[in-house]
C-alpha positions as CSV (number, residue, x, y, z in Angstrom):
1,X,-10.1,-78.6,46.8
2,X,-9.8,-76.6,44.0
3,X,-12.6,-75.1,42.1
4,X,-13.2,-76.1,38.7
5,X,-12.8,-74.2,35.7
6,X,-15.8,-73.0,34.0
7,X,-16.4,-73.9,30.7
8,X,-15.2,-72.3,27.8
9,X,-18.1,-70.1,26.0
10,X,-18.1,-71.5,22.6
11,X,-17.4,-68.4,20.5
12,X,-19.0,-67.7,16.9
13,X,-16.9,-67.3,14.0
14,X,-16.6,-63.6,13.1
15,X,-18.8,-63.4,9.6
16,X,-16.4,-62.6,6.4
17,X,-17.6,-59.5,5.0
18,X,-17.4,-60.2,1.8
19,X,-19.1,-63.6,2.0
20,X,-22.8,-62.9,0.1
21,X,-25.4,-62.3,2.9
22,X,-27.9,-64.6,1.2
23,X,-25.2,-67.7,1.0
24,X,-24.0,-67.0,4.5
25,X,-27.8,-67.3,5.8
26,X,-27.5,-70.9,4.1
27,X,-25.3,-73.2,5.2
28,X,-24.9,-75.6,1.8
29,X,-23.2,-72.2,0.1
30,X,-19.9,-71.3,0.9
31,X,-18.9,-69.0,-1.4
32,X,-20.3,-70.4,-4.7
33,X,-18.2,-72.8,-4.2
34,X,-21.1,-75.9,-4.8
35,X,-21.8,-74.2,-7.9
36,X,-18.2,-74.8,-9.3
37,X,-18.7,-78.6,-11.2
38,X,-15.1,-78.7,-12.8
39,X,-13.2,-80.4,-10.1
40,X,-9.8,-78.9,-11.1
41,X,-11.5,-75.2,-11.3
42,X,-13.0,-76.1,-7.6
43,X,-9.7,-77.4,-6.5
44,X,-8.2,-74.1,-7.7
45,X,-10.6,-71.8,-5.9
46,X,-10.6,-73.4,-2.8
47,X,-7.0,-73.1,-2.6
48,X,-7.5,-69.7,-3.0
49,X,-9.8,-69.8,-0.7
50,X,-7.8,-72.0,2.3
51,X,-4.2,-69.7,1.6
52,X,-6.7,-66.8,1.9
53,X,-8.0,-67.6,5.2
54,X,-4.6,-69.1,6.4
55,X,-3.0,-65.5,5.6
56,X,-5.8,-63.9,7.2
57,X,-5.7,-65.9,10.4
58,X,-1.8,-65.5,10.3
59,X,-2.2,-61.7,10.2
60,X,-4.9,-62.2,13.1
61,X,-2.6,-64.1,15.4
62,X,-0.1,-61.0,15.4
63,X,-2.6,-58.7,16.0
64,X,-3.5,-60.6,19.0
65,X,-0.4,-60.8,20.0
66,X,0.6,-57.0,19.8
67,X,-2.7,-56.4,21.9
68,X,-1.7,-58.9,24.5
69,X,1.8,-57.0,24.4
70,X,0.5,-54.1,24.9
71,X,-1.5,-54.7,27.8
72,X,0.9,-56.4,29.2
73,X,2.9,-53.6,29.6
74,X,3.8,-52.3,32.8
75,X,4.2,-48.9,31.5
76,X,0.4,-48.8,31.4
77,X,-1.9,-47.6,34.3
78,X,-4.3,-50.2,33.1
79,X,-1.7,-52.6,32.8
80,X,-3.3,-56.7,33.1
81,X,-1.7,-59.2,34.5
82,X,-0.9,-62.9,32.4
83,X,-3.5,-64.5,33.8
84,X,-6.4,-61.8,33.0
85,X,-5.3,-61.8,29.5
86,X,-5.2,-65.3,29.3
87,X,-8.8,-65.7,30.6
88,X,-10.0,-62.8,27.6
89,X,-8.3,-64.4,24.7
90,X,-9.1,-68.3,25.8
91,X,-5.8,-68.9,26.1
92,X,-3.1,-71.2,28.9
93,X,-0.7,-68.3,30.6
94,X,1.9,-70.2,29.3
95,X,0.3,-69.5,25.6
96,X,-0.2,-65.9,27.0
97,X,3.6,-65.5,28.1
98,X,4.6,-66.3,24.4
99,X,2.3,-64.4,22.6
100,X,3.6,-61.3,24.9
101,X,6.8,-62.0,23.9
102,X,5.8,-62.2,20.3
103,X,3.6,-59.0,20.5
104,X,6.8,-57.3,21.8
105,X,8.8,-58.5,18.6
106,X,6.4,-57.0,16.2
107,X,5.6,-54.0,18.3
108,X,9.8,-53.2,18.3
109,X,10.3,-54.3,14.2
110,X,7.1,-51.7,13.7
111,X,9.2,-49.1,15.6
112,X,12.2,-49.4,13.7
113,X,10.7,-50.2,10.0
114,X,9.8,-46.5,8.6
């Protein structure tokens, strides 16, 4: 019988570092945005917000991705196998195999942009 997979540990978000300390120590304030009574000004600023974070998280996804290229690599003495990097990033080997393949993408446009 197989043995079953341990749980995944429930990760904390990373903090922003430009989030005010004293609004990220309470959790009503996220970036003044409670303050903002106009709903068409809020509406605006969240938006920036959202796109903000979406590009950030965008950007974040290809960094994973190059990492998990590169350690993929079999040019590397400390090359890991699929499955070890699955188990770092959280993710299915199948996820893993695709992100490689991504990584690879941007690591070979980065080579050939100057």
């Amino acid at each position: 019988m197989p043995e079953p997979e341990p749980a995944p540990h429930p990760r904390r978000p990373a903090p922003l570092l430009f989030e005010p300390a004293a609004a990220a120590e309470d959790a009503e304030h996220f970036f003044d945005l409670e303050s903002i009574s106009d709903p068409r000004e809020l509406l605006s600023r969240s938006t920036e917000l959202a796109l903000a974070f979406q590009a950030a998280a965008d950007r974040a996804v290809e960094y994973q991705a190059m990492a998990a290229a590169q350690l993929a690599d079999p040019k590397r003495f400390d090359k890991l196998p699929d499955a070890a990097i699955a188990d770092r990033a959280e993710w299915t080997e199948d996820y893993t195999r695709r992100m490689i393949a991504f990584g690879k993408q941007l690591i070979e446009q980065s080579a050939e942009t100057p």
